[in-house]
C-alpha positions as CSV (number, residue, x, y, z in Angstrom):
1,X,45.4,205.3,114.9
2,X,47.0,203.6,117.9
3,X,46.7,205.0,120.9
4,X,47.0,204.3,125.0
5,X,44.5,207.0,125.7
6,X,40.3,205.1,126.2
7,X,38.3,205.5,123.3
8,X,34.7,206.8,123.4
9,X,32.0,205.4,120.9
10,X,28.6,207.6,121.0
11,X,25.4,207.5,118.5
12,X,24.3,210.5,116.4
13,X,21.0,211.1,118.5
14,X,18.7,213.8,117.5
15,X,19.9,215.9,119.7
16,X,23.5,215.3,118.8
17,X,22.4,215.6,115.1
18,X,21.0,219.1,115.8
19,X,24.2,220.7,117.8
20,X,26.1,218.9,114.8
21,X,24.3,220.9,112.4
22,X,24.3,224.0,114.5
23,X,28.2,223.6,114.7
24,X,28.5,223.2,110.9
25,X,27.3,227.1,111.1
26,X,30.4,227.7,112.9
27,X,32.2,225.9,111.2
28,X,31.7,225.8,107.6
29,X,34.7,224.4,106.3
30,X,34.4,221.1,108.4
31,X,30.5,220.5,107.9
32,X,31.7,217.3,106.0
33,X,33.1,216.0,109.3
34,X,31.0,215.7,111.5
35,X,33.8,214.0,113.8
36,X,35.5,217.1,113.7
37,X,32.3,219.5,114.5
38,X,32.1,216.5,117.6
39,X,35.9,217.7,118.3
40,X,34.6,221.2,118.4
41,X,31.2,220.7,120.2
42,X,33.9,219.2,123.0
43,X,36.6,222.0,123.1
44,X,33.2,224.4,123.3
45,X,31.9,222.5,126.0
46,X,35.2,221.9,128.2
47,X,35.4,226.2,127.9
48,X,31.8,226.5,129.1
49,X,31.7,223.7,131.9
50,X,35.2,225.2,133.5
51,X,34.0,228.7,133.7
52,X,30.4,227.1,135.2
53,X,32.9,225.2,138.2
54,X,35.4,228.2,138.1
55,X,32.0,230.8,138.8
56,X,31.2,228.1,141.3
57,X,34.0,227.3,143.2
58,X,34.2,231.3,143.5
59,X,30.6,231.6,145.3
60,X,31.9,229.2,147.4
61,X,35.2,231.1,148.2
62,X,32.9,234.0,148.8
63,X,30.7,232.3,150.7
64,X,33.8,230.8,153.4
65,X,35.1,234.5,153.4
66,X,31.5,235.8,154.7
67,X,31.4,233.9,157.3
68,X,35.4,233.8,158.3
69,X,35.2,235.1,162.0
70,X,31.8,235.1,162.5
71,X,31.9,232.6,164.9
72,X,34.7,234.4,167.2
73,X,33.1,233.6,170.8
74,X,31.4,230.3,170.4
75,X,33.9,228.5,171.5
76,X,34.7,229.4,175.7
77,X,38.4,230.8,175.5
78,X,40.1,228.0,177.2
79,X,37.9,225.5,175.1
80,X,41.5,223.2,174.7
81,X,42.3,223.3,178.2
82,X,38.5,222.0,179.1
83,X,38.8,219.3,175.8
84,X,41.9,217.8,177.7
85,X,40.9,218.0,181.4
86,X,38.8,215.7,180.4
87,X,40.7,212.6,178.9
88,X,42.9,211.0,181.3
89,X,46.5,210.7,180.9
């Protein structure tokens, strides 16, 4: 089938022969395609690697809104006029 979109070539490893298999338990119906348990493997795996980044881009959220503020003081109160006292005009 033509298409514009790259195209991916991998080899049944063992590994990749054993999630196959596992998926076929899913998946009955398809457990003759194997290119279609692949298809499902991959729409699993998208659902399971974006809540992993969406859990971890959410610690880190957390983690900036522990610290917001904590670090009122550090910085003198006229810390810009000081910063441009001292380059020339």
């Amino acid at each position: 089938m033509p298409t514009a979109r790259q195209r991916h070539m991998i080899t049944e490893t063992e590994e990749l022969s054993r999630a196959l298999d596992a998926a076929a338990t899913i998946w009955p119906s398809e457990k003759d395609k194997r290119a279609e348990l692949l298809r499902h493997i991959i729409d699993e795996g998208v659902v399971a690697i974006t809540s992993v980044a969406d859990k971890k881009a959410q610690r880190r959220l957390s983690a900036i809104s522990n610290v917001a503020g904590s670090m009122n003081g550090v910085w003198p109160a006229n810390w810009r006029e000081q910063l441009r006292d001292e380059w020339p005009e």
